[in-house]
DSSP file (Angstrom, degrees, kcal/mol; ACC not computed):
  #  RESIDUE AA STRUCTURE BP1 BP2  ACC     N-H-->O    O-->H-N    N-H-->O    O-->H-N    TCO  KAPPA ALPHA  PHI   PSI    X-CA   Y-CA   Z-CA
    1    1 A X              0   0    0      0, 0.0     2,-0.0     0, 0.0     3,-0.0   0.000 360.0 360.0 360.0 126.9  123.8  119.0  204.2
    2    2 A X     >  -     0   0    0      1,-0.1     4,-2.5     4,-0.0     3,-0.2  -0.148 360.0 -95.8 -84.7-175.8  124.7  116.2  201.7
    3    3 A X  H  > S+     0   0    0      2,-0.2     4,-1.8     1,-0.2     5,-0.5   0.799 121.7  52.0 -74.1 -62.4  121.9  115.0  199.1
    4    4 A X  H  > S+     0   0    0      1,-0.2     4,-0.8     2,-0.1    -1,-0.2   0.951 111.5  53.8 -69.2 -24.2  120.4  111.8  201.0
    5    5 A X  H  > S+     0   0    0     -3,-0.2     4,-0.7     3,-0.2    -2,-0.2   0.904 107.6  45.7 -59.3 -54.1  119.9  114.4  204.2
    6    6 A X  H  X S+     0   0    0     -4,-2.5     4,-1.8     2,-0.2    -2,-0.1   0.807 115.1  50.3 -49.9 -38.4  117.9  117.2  202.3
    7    7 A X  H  X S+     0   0    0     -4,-1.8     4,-1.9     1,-0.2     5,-0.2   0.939 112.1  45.9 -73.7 -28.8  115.6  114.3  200.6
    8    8 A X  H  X S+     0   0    0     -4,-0.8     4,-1.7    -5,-0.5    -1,-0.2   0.860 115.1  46.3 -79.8 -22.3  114.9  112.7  203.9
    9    9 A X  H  X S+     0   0    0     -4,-0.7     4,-1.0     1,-0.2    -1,-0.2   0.690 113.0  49.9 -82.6  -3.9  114.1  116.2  205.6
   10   10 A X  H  X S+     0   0    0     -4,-1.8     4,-2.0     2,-0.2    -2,-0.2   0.787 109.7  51.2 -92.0 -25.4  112.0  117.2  202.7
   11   11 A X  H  <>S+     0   0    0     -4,-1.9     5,-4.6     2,-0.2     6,-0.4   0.845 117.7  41.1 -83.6 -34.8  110.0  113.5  203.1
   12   12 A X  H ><5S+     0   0    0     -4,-1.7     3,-0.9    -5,-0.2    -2,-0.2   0.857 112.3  52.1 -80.7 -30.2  109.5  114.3  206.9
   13   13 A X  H 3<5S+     0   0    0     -4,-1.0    -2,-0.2     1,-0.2    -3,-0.2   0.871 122.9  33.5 -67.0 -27.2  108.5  118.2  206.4
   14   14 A X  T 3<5S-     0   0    0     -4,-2.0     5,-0.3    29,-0.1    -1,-0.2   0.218 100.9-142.1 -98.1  20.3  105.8  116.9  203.7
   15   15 A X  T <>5 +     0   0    0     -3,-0.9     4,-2.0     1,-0.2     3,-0.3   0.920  29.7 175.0   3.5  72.9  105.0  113.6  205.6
   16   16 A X  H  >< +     0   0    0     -5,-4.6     4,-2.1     1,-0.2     5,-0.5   0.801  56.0  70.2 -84.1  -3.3  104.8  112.0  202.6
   17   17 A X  H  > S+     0   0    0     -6,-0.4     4,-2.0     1,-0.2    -1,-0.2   0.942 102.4  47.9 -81.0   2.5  104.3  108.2  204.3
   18   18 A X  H  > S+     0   0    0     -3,-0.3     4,-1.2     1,-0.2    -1,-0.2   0.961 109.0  50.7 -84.9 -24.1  101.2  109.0  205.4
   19   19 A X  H  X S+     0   0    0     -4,-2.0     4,-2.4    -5,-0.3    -1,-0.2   0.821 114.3  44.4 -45.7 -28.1  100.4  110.4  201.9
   20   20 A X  H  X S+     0   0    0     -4,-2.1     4,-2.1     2,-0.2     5,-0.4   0.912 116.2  50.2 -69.9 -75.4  101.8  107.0  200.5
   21   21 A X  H >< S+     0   0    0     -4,-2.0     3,-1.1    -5,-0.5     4,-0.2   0.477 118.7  42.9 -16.2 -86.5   99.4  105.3  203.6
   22   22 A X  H >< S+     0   0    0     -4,-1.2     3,-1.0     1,-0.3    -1,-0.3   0.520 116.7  38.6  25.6 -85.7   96.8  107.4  202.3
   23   23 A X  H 3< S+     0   0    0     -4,-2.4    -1,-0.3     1,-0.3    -2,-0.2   0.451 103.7  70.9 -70.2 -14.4   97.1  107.1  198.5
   24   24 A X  T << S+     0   0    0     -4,-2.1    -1,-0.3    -3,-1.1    -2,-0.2   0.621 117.0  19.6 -88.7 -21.3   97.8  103.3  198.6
   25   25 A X  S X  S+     0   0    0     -3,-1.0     3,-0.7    -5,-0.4     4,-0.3   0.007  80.6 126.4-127.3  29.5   94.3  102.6  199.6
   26   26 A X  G >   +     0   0    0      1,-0.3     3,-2.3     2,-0.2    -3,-0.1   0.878  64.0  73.1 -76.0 -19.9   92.1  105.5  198.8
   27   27 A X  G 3  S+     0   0    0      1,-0.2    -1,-0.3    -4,-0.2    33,-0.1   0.970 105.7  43.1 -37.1 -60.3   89.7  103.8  197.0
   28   28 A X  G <  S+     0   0    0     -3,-0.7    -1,-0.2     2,-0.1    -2,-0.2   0.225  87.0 104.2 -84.4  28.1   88.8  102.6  200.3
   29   29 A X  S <  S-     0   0    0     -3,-2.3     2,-0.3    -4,-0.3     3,-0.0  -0.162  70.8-115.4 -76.2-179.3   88.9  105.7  202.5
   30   30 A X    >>  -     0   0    0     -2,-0.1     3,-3.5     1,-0.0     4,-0.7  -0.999  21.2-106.1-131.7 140.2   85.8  107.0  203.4
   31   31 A X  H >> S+     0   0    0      1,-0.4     4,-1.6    -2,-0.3     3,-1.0   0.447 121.4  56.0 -34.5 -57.2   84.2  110.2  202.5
   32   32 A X  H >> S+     0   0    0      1,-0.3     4,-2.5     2,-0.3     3,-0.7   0.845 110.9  40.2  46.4 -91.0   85.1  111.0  206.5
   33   33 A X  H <> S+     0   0    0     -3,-3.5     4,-1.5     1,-0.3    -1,-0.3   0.678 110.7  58.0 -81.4 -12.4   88.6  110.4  206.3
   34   34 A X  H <X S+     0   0    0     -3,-1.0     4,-1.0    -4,-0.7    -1,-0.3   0.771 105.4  47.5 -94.1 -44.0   89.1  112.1  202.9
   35   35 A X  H <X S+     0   0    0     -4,-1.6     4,-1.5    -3,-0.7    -2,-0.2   0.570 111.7  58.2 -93.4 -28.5   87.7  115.6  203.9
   36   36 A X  H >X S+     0   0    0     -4,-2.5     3,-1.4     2,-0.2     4,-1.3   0.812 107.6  47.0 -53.4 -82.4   90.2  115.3  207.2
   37   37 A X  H 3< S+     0   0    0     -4,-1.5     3,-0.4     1,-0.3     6,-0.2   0.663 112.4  43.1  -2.0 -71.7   92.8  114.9  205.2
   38   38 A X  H 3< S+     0   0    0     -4,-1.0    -1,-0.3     1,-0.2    -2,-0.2   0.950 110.9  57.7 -68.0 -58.8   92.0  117.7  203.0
   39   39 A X  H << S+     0   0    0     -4,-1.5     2,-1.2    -3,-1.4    -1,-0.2   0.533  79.1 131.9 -58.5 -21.7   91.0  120.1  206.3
   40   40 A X    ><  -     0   0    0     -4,-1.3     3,-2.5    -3,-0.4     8,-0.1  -0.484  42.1-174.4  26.6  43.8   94.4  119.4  207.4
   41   41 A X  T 3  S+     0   0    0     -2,-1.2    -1,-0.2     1,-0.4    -4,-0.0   0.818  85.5  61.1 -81.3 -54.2   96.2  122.6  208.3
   42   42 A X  T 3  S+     0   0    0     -3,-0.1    -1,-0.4     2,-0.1    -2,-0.1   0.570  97.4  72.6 -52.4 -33.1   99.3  120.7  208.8
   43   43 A X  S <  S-     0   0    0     -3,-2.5     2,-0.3    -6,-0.2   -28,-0.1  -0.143  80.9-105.8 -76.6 160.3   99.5  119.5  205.1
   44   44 A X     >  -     0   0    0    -30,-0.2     4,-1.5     1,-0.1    -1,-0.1  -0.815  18.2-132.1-108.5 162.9  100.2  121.0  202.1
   45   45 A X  H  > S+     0   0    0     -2,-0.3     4,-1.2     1,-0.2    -1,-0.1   0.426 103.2  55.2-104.1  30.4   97.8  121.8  199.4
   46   46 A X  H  > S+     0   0    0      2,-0.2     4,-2.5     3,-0.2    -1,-0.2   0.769 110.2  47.2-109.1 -58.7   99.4  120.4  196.4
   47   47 A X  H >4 S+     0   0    0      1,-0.2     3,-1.4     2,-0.2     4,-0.4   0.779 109.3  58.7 -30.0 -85.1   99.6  116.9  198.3
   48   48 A X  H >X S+     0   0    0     -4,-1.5     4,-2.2     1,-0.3     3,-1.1   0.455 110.1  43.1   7.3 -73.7   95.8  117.8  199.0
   49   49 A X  H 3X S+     0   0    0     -4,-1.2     4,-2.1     1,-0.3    -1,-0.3   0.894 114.9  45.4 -67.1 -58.0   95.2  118.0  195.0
   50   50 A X  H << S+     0   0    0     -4,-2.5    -1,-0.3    -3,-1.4     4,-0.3   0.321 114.9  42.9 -94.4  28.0   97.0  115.1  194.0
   51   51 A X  H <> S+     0   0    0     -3,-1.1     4,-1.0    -4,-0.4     5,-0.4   0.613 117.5  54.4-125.3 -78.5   95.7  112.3  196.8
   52   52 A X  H >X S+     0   0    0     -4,-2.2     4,-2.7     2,-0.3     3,-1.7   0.810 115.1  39.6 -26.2 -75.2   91.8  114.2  195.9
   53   53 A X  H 3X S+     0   0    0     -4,-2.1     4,-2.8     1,-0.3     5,-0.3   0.889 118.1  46.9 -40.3 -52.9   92.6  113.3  192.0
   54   54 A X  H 3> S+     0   0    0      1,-0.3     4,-1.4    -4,-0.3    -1,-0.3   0.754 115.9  46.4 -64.6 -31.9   94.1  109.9  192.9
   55   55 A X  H <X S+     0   0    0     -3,-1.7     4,-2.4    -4,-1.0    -1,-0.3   0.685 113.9  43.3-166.7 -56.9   91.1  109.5  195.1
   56   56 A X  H  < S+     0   0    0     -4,-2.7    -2,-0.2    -5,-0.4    -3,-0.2   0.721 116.2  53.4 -88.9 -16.7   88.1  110.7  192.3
   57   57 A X  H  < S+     0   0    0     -4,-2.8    -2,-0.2    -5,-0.4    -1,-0.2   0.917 106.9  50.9 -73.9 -39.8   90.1  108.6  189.6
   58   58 A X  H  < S+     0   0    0     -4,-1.4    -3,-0.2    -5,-0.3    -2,-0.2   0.861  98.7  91.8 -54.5 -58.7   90.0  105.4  191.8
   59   59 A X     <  -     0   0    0     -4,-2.4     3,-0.1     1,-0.1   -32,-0.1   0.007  68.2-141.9 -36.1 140.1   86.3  105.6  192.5
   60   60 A X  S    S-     0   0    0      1,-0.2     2,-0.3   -33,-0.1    -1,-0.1   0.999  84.6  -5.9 -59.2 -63.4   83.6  104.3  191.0
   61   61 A X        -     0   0    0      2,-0.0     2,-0.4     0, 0.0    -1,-0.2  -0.932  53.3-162.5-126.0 148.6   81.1  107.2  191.4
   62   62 A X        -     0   0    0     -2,-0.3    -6,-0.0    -3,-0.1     0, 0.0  -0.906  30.5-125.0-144.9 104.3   81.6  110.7  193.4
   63   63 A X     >  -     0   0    0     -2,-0.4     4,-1.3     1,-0.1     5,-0.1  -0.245  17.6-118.9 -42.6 154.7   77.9  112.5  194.1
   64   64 A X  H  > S+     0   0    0      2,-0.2     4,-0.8     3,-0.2    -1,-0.1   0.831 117.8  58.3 -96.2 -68.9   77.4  116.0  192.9
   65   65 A X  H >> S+     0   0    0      2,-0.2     4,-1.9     1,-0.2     3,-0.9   0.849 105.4  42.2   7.9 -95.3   77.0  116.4  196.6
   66   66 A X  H 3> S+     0   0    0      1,-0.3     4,-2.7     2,-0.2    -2,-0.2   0.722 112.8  54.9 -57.8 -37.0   80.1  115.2  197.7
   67   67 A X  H 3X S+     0   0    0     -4,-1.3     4,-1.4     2,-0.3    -1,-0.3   0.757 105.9  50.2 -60.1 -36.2   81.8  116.9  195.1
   68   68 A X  H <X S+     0   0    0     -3,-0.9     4,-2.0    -4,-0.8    -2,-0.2   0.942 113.1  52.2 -61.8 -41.4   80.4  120.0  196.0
   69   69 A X  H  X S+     0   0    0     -4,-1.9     4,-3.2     1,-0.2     3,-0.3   0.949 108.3  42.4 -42.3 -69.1   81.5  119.1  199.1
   70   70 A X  H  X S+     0   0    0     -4,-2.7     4,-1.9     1,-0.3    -1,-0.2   0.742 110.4  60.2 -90.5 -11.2   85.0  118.2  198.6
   71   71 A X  H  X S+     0   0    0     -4,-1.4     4,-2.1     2,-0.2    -1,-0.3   0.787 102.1  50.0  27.3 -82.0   85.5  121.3  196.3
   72   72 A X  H  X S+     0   0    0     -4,-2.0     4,-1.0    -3,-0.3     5,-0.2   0.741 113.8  50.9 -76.6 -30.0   84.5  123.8  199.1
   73   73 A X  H >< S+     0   0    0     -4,-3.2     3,-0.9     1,-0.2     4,-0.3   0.999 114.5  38.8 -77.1 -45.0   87.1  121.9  201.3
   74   74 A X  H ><>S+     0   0    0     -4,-1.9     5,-2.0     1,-0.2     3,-0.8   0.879 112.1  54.1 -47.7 -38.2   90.0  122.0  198.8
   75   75 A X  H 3<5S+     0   0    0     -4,-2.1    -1,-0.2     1,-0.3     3,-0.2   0.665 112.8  49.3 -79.7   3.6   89.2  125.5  197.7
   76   76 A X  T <<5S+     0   0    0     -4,-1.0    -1,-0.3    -3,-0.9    -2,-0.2   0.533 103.1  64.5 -83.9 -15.6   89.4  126.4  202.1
   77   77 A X  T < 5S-     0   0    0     -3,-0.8    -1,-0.2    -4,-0.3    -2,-0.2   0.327 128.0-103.1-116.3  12.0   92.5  124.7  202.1
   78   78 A X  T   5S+     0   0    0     -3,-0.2     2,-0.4     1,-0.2    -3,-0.2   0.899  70.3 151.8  75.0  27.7   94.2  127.1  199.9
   79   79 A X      < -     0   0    0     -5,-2.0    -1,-0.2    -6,-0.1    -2,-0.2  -0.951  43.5-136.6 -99.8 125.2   94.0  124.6  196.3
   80   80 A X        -     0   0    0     -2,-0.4     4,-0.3     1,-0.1     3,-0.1  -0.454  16.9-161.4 -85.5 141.8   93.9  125.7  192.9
   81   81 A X     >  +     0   0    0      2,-0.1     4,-1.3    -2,-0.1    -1,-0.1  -0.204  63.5 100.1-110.0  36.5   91.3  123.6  191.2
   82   82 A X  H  > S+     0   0    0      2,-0.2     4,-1.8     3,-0.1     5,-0.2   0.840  87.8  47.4-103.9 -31.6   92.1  124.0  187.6
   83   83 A X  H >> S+     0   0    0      2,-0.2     4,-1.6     3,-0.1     3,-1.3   0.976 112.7  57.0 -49.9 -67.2   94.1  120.4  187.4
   84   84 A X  H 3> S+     0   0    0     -4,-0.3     4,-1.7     1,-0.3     3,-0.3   0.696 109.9  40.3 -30.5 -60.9   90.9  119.3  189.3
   85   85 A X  H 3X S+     0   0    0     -4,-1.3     4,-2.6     1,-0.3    -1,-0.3   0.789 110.8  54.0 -62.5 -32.6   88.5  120.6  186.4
   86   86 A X  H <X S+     0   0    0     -4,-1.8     4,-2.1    -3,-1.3    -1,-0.3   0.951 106.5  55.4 -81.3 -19.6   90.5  119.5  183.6
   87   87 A X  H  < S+     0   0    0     -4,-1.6    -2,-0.2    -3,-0.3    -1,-0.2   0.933 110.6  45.5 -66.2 -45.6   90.4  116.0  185.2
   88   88 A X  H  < S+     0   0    0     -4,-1.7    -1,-0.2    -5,-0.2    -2,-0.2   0.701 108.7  57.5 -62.2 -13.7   86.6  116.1  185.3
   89   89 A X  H  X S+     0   0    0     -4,-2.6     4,-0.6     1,-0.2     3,-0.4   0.852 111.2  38.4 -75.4 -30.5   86.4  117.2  182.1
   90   90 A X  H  X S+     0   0    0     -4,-2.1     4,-2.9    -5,-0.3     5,-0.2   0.392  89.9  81.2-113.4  35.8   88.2  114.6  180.6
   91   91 A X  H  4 S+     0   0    0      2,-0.2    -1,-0.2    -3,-0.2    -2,-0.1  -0.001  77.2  63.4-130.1  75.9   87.4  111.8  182.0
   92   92 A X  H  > S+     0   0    0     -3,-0.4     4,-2.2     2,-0.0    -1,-0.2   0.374 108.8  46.6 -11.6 -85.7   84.4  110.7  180.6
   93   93 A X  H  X S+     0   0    0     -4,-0.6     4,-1.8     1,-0.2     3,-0.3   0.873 112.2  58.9 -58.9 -29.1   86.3  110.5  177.4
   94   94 A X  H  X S+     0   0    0     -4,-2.9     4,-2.7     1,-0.2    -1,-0.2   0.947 107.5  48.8 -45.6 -57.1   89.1  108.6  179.9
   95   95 A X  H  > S+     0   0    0     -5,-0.2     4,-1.4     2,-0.2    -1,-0.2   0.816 101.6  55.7 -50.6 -46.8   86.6  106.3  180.6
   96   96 A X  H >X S+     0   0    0     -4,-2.2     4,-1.4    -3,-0.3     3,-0.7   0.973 106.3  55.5 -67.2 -64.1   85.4  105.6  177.1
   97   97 A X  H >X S+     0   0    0     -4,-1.8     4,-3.2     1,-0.3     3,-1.0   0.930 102.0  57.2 -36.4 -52.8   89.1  104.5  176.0
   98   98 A X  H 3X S+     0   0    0     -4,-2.7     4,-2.8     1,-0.3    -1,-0.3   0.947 108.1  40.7 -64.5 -32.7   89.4  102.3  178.3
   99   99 A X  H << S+     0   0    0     -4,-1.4    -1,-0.3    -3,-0.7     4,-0.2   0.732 109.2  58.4 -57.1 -29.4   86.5  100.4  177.5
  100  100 A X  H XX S+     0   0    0     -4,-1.4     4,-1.6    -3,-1.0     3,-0.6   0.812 116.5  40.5 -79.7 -45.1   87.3  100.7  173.9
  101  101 A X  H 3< S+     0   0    0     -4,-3.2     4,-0.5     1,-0.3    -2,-0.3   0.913 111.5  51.4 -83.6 -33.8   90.8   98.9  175.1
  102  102 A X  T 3< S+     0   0    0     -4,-2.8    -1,-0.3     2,-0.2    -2,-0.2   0.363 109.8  47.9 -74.5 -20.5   89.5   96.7  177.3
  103  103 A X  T X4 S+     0   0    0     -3,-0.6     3,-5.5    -4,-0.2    -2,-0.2   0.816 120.8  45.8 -93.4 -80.5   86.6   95.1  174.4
  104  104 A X  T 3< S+     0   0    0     -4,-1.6     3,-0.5     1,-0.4    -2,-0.2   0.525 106.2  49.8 -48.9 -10.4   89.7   95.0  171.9
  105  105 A X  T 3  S+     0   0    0     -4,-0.5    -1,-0.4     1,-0.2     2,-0.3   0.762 118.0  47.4-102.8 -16.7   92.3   93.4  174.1
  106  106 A X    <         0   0    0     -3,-5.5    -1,-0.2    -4,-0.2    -2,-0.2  -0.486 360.0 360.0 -98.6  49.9   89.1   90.4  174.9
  107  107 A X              0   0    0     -3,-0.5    -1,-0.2    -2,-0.3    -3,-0.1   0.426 360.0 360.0-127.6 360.0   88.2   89.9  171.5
């Protein structure tokens, strides 16, 4: 198996376009479509994690709720959640920079 074969059986064994589909609009999935995903048997859970991150970075707001929520689904789905936590931890302070760059680059 040459080099351009292996990458194209590895892009259909993780079906990553519908992760592309997916990730290319997740701002506008819905809560619904977000927890399929993630419940997903068929997937793998590292995709899972980083389409969830892309997904809680993109948003505006994500309820305590829903977070509990999508949590319980990743941690079913077999995903380690310690990239998850260090992403909530810092983005706050993520947040704050930007703003910080965003006053100075309109001043």
């Amino acid at each position: 198996m040459n080099i351009a074969s292996a990458l194209l059986k590895g892009i259909k064994d993780r079906q990553l376009d519908y992760w592309f589909q997916l990730e290319e609009n997740v701002a506008r999935q819905s809560k619904q479509q977000i927890l399929e995903a993630i419940n997903d048997p068929e997937r793998k859970a590292a995709d899972k994690l980083r389409t969830f991150i892309i997904f809680f970075l993109s948003v505006d707001n994500v309820s305590k709720e829903d977070m509990v929520e999508y949590e319980a689904a990743l941690t079913n789905a077999g995903v380690d959640l310690s990239a998850l936590t260090y992403v909530k931890r810092f983005t706050p302070t993520f947040e704050r920079v930007l703003i910080i760059v965003f006053e100075k680059s309109h001043a």
